[in-house]
C-alpha positions in Angstrom: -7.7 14.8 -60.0 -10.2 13.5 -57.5 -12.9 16.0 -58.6 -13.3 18.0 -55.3 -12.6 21.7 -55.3 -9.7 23.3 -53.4 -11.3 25.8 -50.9 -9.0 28.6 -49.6 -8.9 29.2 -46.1 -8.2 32.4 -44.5 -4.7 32.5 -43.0 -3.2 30.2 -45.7 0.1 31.2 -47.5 1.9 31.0 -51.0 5.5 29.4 -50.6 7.5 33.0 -51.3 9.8 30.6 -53.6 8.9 31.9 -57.0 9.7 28.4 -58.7 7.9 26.8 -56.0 4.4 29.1 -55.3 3.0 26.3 -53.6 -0.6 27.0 -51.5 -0.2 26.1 -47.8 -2.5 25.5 -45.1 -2.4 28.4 -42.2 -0.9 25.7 -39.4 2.3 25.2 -41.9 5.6 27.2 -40.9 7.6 25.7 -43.6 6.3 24.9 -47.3 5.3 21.0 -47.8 6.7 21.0 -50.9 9.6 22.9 -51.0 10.6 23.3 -47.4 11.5 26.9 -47.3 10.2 28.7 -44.7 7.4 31.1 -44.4 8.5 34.6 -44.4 6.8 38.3 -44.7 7.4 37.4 -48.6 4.5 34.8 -48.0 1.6 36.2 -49.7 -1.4 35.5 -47.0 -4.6 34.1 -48.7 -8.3 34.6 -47.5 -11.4 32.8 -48.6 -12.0 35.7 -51.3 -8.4 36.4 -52.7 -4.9 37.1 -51.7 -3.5 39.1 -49.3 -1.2 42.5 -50.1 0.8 41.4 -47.7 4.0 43.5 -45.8 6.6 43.5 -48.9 4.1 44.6 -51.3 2.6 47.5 -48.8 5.6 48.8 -48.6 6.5 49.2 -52.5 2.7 50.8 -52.8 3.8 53.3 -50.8 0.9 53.8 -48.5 -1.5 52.7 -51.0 -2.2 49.8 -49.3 -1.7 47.9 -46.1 0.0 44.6 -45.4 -3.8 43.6 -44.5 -5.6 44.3 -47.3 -6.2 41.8 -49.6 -6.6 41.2 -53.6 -10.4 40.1 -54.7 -9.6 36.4 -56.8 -12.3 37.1 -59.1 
């Protein structure tokens, strides 16, 4: 490792592909290690966590929004 810490920015994504679950920068459409493509299924990240995103909203059942986001810590 080089020894720098990997900052989260907001709009980045997790690769959907659960063998994959690669972090992706924001500009990316398609994963840059896998290759699939981002989908609602892409878990949105934010400086301080993770984002519910649409799929999981709509399991919660009005709990939560697609917006809302998990705290990391």
């Amino acid at each position: 490792m080089s020894g720098k810490s990997f900052r989260v920015s907001d709009g980045d994504w997790i690769c959907p592909d659960k063998k994959c679950g690669n972090v992706n920068f924001a500009r990316r459409t398609n994963c840059n290690r896998c290759g699939r493509e981002k989908t609602t299924e892409a878990k949105m990240m934010k400086a301080g966590g993770t984002e519910i995103g649409k799929t999981l909203a709509e399991k919660s059942r009005g709990l939560f929004s697609a917006n809302d986001w998990q705290c990391k810590t």
